[in-house]
LUMMILUM-147573 format. One record per residue (C-alpha): residue in three letters; x negated, y, z. Coordinates in nm, 2 decimals. Layout:
ALA, X, Y, Z
...
//
This chain:
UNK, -2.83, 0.32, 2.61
UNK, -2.60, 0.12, 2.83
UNK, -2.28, 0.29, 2.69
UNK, -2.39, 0.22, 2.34
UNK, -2.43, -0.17, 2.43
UNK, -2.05, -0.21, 2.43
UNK, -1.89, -0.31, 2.08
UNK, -1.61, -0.07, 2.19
UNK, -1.81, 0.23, 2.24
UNK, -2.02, 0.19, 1.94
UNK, -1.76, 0.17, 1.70
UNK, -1.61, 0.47, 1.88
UNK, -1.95, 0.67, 1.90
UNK, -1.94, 0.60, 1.50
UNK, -1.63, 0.72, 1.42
UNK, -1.59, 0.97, 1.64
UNK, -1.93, 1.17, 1.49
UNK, -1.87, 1.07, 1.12
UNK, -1.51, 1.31, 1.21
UNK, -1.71, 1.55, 1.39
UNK, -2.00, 1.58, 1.13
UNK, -1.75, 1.61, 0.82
UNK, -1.53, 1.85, 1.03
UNK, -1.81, 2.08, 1.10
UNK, -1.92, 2.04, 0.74
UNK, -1.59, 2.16, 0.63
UNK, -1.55, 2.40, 0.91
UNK, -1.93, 2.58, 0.84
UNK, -1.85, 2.53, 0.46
UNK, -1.50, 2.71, 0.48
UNK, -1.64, 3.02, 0.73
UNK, -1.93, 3.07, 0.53
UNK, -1.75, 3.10, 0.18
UNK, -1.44, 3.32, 0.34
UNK, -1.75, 3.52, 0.47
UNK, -1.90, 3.58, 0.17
UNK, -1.59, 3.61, -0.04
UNK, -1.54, 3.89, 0.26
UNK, -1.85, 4.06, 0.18
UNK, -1.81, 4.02, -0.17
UNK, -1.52, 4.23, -0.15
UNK, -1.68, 4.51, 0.06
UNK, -1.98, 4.52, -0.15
UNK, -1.72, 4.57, -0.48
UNK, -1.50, 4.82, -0.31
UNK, -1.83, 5.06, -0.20
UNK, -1.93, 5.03, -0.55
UNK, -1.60, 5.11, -0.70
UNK, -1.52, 5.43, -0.45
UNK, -1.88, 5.53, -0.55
UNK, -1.76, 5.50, -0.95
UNK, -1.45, 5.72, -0.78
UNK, -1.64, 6.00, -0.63
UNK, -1.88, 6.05, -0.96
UNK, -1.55, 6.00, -1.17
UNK, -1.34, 6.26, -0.95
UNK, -1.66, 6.51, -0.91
UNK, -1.72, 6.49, -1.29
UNK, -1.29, 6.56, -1.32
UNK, -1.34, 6.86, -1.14
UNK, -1.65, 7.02, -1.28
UNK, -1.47, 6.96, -1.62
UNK, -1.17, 7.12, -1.47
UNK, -1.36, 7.43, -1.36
UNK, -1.55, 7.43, -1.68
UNK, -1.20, 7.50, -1.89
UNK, -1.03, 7.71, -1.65
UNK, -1.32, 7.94, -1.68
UNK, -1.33, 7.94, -2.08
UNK, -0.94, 8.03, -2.00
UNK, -0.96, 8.31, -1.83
UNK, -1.29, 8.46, -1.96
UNK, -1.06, 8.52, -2.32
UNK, -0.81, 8.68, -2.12
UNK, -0.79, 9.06, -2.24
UNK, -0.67, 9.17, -1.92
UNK, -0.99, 9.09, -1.76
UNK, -1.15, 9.17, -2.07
UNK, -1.02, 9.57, -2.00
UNK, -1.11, 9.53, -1.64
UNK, -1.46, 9.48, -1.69
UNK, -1.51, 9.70, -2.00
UNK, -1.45, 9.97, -1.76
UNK, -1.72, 9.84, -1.51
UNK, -1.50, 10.00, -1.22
UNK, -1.56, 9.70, -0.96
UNK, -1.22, 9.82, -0.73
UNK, -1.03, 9.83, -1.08
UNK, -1.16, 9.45, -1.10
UNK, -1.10, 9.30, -0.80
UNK, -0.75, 9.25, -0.78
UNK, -0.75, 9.11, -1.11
UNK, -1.02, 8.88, -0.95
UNK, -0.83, 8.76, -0.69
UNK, -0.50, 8.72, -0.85
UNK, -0.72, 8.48, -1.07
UNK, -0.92, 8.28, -0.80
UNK, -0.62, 8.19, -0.64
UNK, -0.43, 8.10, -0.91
UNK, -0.75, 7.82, -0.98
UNK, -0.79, 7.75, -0.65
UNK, -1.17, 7.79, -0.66
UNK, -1.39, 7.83, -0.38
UNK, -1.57, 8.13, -0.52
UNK, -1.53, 8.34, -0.84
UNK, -1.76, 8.54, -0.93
UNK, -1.76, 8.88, -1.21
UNK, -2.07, 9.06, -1.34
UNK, -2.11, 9.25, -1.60
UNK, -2.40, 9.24, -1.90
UNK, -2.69, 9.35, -1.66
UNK, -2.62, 9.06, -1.43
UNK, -2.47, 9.32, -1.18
UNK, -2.19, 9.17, -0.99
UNK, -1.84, 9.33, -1.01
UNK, -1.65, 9.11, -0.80
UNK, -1.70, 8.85, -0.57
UNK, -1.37, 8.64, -0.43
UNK, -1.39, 8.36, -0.16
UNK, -1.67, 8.16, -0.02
UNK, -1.82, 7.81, 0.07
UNK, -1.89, 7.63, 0.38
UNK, -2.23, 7.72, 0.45
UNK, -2.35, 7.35, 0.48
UNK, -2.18, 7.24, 0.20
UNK, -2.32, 7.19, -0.21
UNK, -2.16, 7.47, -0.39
UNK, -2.16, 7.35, -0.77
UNK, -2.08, 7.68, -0.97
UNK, -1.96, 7.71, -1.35
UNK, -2.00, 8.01, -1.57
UNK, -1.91, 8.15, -1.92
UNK, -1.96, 8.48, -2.11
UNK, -1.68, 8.75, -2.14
UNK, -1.74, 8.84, -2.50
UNK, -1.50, 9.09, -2.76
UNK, -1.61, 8.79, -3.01
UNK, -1.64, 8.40, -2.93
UNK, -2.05, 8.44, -3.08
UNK, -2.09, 8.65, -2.74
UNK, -2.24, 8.92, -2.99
UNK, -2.04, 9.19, -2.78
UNK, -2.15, 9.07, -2.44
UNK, -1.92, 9.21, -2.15
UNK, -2.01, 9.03, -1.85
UNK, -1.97, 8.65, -1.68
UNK, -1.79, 8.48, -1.53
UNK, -1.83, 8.19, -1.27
UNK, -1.64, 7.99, -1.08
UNK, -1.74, 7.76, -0.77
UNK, -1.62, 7.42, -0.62
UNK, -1.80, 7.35, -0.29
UNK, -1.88, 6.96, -0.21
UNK, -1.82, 7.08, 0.19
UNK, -1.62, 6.88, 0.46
UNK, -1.29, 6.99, 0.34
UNK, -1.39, 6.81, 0.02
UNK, -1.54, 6.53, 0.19
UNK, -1.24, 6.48, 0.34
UNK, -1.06, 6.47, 0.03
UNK, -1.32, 6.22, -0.08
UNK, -1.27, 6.01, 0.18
UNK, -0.89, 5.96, 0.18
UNK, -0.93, 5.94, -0.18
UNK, -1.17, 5.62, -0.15
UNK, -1.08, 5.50, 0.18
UNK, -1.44, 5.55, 0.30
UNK, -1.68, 5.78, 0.49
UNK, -1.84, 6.05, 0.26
UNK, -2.14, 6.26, 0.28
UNK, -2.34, 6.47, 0.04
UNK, -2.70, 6.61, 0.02
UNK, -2.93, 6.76, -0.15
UNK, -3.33, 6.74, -0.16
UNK, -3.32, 6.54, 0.10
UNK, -3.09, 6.70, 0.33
UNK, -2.72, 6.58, 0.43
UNK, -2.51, 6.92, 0.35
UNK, -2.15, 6.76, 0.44
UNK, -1.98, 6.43, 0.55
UNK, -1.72, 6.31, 0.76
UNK, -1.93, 6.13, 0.97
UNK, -2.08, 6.32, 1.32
UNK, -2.34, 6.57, 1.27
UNK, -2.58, 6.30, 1.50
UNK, -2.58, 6.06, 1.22
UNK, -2.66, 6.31, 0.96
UNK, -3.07, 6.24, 1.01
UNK, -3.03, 5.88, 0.95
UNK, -2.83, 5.89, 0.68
UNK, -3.08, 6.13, 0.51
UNK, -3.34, 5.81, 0.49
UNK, -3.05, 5.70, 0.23
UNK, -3.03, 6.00, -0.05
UNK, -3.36, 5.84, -0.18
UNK, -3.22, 5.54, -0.26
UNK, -3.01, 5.41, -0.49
UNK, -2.80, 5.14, -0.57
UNK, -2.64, 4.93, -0.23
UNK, -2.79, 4.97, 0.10
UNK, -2.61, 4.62, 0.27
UNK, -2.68, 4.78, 0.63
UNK, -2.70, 5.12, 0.74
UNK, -2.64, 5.08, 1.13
UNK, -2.48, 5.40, 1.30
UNK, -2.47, 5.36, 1.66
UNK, -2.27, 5.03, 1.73
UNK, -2.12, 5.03, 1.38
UNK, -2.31, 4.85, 1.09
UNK, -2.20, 4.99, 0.75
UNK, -2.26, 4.92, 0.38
UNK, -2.36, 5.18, 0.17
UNK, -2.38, 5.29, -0.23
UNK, -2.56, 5.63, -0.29
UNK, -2.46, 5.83, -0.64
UNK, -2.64, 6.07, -0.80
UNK, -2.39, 6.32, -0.89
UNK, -2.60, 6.50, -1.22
UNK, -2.53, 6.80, -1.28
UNK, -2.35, 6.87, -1.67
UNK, -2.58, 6.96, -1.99
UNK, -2.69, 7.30, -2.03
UNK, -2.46, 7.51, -2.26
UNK, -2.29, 7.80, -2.25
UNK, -2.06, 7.67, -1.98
UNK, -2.27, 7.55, -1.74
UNK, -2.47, 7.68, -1.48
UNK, -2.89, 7.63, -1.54
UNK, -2.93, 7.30, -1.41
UNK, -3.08, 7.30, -1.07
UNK, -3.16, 6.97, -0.80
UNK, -2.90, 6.72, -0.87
UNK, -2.65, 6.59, -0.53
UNK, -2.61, 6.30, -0.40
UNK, -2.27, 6.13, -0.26
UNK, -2.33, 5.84, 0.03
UNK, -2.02, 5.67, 0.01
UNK, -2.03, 5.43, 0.32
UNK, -1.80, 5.16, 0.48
UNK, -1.76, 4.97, 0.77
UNK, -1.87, 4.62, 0.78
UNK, -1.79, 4.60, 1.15
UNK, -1.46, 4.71, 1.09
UNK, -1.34, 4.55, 0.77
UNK, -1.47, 4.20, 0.87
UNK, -1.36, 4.19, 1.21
UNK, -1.08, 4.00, 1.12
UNK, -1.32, 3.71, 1.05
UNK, -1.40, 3.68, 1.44
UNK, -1.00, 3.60, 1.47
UNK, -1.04, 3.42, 1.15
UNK, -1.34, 3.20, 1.30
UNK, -1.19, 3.18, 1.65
UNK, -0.88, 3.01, 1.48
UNK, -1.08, 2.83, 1.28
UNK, -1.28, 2.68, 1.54
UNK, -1.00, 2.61, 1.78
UNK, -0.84, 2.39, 1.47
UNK, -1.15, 2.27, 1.44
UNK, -1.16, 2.17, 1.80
UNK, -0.82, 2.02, 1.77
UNK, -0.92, 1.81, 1.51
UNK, -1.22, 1.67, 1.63
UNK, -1.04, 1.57, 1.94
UNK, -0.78, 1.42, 1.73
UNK, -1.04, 1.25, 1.55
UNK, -1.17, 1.14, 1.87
UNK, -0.87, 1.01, 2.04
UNK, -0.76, 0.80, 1.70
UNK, -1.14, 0.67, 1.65
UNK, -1.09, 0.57, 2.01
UNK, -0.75, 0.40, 1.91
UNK, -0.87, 0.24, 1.62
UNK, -1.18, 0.09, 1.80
UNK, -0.96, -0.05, 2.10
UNK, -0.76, -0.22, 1.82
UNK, -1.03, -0.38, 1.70
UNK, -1.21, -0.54, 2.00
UNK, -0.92, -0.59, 2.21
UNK, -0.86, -0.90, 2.06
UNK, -1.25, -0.95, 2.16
UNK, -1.21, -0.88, 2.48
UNK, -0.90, -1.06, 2.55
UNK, -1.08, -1.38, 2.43
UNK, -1.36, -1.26, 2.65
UNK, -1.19, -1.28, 2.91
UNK, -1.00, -1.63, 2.86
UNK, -1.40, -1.75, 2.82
UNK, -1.49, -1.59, 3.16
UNK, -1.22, -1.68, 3.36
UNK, -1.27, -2.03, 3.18
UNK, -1.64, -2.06, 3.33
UNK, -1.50, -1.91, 3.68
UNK, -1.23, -2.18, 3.71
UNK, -1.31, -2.46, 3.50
UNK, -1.02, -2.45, 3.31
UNK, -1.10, -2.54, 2.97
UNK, -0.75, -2.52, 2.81
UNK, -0.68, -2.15, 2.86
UNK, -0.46, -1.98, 2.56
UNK, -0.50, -1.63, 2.48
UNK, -0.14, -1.47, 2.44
UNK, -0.19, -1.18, 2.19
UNK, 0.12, -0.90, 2.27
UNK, 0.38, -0.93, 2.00
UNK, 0.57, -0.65, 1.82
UNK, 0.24, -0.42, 1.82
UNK, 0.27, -0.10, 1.58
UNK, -0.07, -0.23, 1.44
UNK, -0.10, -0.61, 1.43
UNK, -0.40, -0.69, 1.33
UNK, -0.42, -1.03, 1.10
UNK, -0.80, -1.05, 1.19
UNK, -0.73, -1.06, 1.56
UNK, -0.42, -1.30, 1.51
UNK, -0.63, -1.53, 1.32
UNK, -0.92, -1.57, 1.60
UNK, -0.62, -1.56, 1.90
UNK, -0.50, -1.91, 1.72
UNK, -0.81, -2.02, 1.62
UNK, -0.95, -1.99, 1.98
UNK, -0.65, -2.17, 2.12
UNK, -0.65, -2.41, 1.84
UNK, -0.96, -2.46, 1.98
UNK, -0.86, -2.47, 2.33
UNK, -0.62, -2.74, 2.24
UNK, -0.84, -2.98, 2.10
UNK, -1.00, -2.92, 2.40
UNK, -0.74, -3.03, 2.64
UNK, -0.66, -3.30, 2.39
UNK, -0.99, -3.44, 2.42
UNK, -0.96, -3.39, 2.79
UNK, -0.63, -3.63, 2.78
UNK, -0.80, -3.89, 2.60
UNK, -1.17, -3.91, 2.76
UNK, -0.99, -3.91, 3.07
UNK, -0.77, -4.18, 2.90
UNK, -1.10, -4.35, 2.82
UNK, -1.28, -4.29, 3.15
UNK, -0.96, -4.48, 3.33
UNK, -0.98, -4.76, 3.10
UNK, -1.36, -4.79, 3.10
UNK, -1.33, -4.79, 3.49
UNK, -1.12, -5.07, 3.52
UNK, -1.39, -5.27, 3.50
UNK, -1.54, -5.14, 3.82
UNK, -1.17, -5.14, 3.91
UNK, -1.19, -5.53, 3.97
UNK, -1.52, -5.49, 4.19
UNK, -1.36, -5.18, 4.42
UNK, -0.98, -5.40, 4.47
UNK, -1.13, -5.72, 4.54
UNK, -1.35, -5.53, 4.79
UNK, -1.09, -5.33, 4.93
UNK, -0.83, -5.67, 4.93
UNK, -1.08, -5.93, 5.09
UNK, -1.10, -5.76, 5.42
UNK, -0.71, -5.72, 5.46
UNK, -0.63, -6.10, 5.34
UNK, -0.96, -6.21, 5.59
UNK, -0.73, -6.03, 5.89
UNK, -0.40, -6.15, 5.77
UNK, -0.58, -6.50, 5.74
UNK, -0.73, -6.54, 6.07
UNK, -0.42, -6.37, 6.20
UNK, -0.15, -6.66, 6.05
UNK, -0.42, -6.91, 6.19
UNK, -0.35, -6.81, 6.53
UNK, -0.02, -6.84, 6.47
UNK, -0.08, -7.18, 6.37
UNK, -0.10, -7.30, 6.73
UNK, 0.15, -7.44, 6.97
UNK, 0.30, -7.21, 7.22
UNK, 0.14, -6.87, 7.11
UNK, 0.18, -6.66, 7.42
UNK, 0.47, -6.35, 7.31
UNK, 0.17, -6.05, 7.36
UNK, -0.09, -6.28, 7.10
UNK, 0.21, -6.32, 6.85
UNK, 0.35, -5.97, 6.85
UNK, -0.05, -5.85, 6.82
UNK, -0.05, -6.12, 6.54
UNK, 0.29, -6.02, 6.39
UNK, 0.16, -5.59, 6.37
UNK, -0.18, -5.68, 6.24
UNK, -0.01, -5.84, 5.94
UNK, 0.18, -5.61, 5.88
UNK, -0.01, -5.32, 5.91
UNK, -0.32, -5.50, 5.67
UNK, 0.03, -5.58, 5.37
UNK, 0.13, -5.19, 5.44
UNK, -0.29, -5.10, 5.36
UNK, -0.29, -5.39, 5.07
UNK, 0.05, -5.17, 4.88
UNK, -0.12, -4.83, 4.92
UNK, -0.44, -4.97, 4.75
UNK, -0.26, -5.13, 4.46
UNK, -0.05, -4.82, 4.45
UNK, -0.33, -4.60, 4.44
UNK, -0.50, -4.88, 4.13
UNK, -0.19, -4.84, 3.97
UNK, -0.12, -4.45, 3.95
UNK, -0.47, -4.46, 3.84
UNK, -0.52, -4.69, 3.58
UNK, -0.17, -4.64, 3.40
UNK, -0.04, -4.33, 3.22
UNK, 0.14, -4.05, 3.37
UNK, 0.52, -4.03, 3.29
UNK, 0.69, -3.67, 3.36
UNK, 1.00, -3.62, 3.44
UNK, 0.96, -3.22, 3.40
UNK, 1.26, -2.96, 3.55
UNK, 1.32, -2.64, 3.72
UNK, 1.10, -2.61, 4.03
UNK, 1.09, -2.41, 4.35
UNK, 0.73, -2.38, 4.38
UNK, 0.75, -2.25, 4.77
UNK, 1.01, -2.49, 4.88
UNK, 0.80, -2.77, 4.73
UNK, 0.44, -2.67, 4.89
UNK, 0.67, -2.64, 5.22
UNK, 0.81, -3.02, 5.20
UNK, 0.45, -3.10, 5.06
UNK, 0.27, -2.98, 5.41
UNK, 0.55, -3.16, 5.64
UNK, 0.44, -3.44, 5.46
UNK, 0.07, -3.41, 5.50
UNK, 0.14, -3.36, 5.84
UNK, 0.40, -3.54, 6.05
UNK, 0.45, -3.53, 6.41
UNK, 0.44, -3.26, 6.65
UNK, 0.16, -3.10, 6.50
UNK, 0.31, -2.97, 6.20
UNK, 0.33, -2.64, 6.29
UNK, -0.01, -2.59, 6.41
UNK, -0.17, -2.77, 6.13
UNK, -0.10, -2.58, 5.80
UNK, 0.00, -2.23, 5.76
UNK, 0.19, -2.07, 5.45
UNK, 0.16, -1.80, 5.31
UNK, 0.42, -1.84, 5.02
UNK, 0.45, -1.49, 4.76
UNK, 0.82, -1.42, 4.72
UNK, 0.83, -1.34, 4.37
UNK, 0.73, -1.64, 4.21
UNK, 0.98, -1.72, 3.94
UNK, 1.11, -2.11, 3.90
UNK, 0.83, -2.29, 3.71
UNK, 0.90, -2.62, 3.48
UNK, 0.71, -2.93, 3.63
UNK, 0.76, -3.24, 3.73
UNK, 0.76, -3.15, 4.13
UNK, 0.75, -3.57, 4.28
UNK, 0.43, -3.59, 4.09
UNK, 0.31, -3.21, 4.19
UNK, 0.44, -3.28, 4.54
UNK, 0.21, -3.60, 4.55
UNK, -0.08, -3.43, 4.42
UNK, -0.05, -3.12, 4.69
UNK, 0.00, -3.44, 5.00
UNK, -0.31, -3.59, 4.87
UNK, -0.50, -3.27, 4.89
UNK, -0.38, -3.11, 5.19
UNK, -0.43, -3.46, 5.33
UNK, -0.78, -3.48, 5.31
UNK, -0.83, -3.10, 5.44
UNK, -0.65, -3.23, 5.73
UNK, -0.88, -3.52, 5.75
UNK, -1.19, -3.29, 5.73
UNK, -1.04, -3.07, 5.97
UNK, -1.00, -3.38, 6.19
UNK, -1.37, -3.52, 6.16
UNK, -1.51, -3.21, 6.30
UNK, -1.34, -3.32, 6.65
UNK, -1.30, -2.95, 6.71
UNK, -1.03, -2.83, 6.99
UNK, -0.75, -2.65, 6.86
UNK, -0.90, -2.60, 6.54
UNK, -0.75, -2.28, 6.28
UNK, -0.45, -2.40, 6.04
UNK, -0.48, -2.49, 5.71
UNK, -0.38, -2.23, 5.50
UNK, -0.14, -2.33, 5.20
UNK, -0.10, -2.01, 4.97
UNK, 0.10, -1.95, 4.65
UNK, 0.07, -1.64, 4.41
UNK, 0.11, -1.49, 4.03
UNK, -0.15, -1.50, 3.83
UNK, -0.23, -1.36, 3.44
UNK, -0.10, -1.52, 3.17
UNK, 0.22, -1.65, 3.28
UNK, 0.11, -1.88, 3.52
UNK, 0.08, -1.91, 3.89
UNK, -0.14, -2.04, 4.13
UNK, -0.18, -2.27, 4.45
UNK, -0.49, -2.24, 4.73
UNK, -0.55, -2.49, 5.00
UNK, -0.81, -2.33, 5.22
UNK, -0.94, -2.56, 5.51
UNK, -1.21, -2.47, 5.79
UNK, -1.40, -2.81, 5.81
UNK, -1.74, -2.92, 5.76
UNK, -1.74, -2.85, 5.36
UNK, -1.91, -3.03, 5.09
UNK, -2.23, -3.10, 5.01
UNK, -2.38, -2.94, 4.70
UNK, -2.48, -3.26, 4.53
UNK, -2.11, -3.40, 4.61
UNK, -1.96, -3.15, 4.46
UNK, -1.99, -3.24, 4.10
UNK, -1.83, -3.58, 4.17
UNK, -1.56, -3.54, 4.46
UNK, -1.30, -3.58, 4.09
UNK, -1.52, -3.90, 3.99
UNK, -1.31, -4.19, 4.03
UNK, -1.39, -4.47, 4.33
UNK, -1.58, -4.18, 4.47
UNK, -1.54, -4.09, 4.89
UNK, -1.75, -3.99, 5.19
UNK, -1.49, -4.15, 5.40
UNK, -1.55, -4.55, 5.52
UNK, -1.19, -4.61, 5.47
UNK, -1.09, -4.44, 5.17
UNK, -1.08, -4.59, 4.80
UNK, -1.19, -4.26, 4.61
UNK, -0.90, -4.24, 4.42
UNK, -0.69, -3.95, 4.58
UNK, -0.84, -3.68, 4.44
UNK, -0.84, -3.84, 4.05
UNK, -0.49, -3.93, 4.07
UNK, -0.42, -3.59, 4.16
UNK, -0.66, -3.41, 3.88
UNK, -0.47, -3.71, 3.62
UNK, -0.11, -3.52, 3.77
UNK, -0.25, -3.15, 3.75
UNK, -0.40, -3.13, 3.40
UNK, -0.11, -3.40, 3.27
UNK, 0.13, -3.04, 3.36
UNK, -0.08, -2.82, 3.18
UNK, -0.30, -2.70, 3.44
UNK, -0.62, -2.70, 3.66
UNK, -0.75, -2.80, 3.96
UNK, -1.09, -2.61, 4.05
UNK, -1.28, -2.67, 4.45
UNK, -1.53, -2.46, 4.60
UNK, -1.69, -2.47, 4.90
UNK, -1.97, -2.39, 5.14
UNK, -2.13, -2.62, 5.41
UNK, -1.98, -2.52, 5.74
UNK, -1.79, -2.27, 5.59
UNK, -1.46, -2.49, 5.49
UNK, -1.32, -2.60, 5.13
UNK, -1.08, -2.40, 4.88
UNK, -0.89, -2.57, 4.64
UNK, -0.72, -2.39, 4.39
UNK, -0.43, -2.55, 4.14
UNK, -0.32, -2.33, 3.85
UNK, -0.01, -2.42, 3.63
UNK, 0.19, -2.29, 3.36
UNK, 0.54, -2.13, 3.45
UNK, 0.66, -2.31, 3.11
UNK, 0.49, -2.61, 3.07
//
């Protein structure tokens, strides 16, 4: 459950499956109801070319049923079979089969002999057959023959049938298929179906599924037109499901690959709406991390402005964080205020230390010039002593002052690189210089707005003591110093001073900023205060690490605007 443990990816995982989950409800939902609207349809056009094929089988057996009422009260064949002379009648039988386009028509006379017999069915076909009496009188009291006339339910008429409906035919009869337009294979299954009635919903037929509707075609009520009624057919009227819904597997392809779209859509704005949300988060996140890896408790989180979607949530914790941040550094200013005030008062104890032994030389050094004839070697050893204790009494009382009184800035354009160079010639005069600081200056750092005599100062006093760690070591030759400038995030760029001495103890290392604080015999502890006062007076910070035997970094970061 890692993944899930970011706020990012849960909101994301959320709304990414609530899309998902109500696009596949829709998507299902839609498929399912085209599908059975589909088969709705199928079902109701089986059904209605069954209606069809009774209606248009009934049509004809009606048709038949006159035509052979017609021509049985024709006189002319009336004559022809009063004389019982079957090559006298079969012309006349003919002439008339043709002329109703019937499959067979049929002539006998009263004794049920037959007199003429014209055309034929198919001999698998359902041959349904009509007949009326040839009478002198319409009460058939003068009988003089019959006659029938045939319709055959065979291919041909399947085929009729079937372009008629727009569906496969077949018919049977006590239980046997007689004709369809289907392969003669098939026939035995679709026997099973002239038992039923009703809809079949799937007949399957080699690699086609079909839906079926089976009609009794009933034969009409005996009368004097009609045939005696004999075992009834039966019309299959079958279409294909594979073939009529096959344009749902495009239809759910398409509607799957919209689908698809849509969900990734879903997706990448879910994604988009959840980065919105906690990247504010994250960007005060990170101000909090890189605050605990450098110390730096005044950093400002810079939200980007002219977004498409501003969000007033995340531009209301951005300020309150740095509101936040301020009062931090505000505090800051004035407990460090306090802490230089309250140590004033160990102030006196440190100076009147660190002045006694200066004034104790300087005194014994005027006594000896209190005597007559001072040889010229005693009075020019006299003369520097003096001198050199007055220059060591001004740098403390420098050093009291810069401490215990506010900081003044004077702040204007500032080459960072030519300042850290002029800062290490400083730090280290002589012949040396080269040798004892290297720098590795980045060449697109921008002008920054400081006060650079006070930032120069600071860097001196820093890349002075490396030096004097350095020094301690009493190492040949030792490696430079290494003075390096670089960008940083948030508008801002930083200064590292990396030494190879001795490093700091661990227990030091909380205190090295502590006022009066120093490892050194000679120094006053003030260096490093004075230069934390001047760092976070411009805005920035000043952050050490080191490692015993390893060598010190100290890293300054400041604001390009202050």
């Amino acid at each position: 459950m890692t993944m899930l443990s970011s706020l990012t990816n849960r909101l994301f995982a959320a709304m990414a499956l609530l899309a998902l989950v109500s696009i596949a409800v829709a998507t299902y939902s839609a498929t399912r109801a085209v599908t059975a609207q589909a088969e709705e349809e199928l079902r109701r056009g089986v059904e209605e070319a069954g209606t069809l094929v009774g209606e248009y089988r009934a049509l004809l057996a009606e048709h038949f049923s006159r035509e052979a009422r017609l021509v049985a009260d024709l006189p002319r064949l009336k004559a022809a079979v009063s004389e019982n002379h079957a090559p006298t009648l079969r012309p006349i039988a003919e002439e008339y089969q043709a002329q109703l386009g019937a499959d067979l028509f049929v002539v006998t006379n009263p004794q049920g002999i037959e007199l003429a017999r014209i055309g034929s069915a198919d001999a698998d076909g359902i041959l349904e057959v009509v007949s009326v009496p040839i009478a002198i009188v319409s009460d058939t009291s003068e009988l003089l023959g019959t006659v029938s006339v045939g319709f055959a339910l065979d291919a041909r008429a399947a085929a009729r049938f079937k372009a008629l409906t727009d569906s496969e035919i077949a018919f049977g009869i006590d239980g046997v298929i007689r004709a369809a337009t289907l392969p003669r294979a098939s026939w035995t299954e679709l026997s099973t179906l002239l038992g039923r009635t009703g809809i079949t919903e799937s007949v399957r037929l080699g690699d086609t599924d079909y839906i079926a509707a089976t009609r009794a075609l009933r034969r009409q009520e005996p009368g004097p037109a009609t045939s005696a009624p004999g075992p009834a057919p039966v019309a299959i009227i079958m279409r294909s499901r594979t073939e009529r819904l096959q344009f749902l597997s495009g239809l759910h392809k398409t509607v799957l690959l919209v689908a698809f779209a849509a969900v990734l859509a879903a997706t990448l704005a879910s994604y988009a709406i959840a980065r919105s949300v906690t990247r504010p988060l994250g960007a005060v996140t990170a101000a909090m991390r890189n605050m605990a890896a450098t110390g730096d408790l005044t950093r400002r989180i810079t939200l980007p402005s002219g977004a498409r979607w501003e969000d007033e949530d995340a531009r209301l914790l951005a300020t309150t964080f740095n509101a936040m941040t301020d009062s931090i550094a505000r505090f800051q200013r004035e407990a460090g205020q306090r802490e230089r005030l309250s140590s004033l008062g160990r102030l006196s104890t440190v100076v009147a230390h660190e002045i006694r032994n200066p004034l104790m030389i300087i005194k014994t050094a005027l006594r000896g010039l209190r005597q007559d004839h001072v040889p010229p070697a005693q009075l020019r050893a006299a003369v520097d002593d003096i001198d050199e204790e007055i220059t060591r009494l001004n740098h403390i009382v420098s050093e009291v002052l810069d401490f215990a009184k506010p900081i003044r800035f004077e702040l204007a354009p500032v080459d960072l690189n030519g300042l850290c160079a002029d800062a290490a010639r400083a730090a280290t005069p002589g012949p040396e210089r080269a040798a004892a600081v290297r720098l590795d200056l980045a060449r697109d750092l921008p002008p920054i707005v400081t006060d650079g005599e006070r930032l120069r100062l600071a860097l001196v006093n820093v890349l002075a003591n490396a030096q004097q760690a350095v020094a301690a070591q009493g190492v040949p030759a030792p490696p430079p110093t290494r003075l390096i400038t670089m960008r940083v995030p948030h508008d801002r760029v930083a200064i590292e001073v990396r030494d190879h001495g001795p490093g700091i103890e661990a227990e030091d290392l909380g205190r090295i900023f502590d006022p009066f604080f120093t490892t050194r015999r000679t120094g006053t502890g003030l260096g490093l205060a004075i230069t934390r006062n001047i760092i976070e007076g411009l805005g920035g910070s000043i952050t050490v690490r080191s490692e015993r035997a390893r060598g010190t970094q100290v890293r300054i970061e400041l604001p390009i605007t202050t």
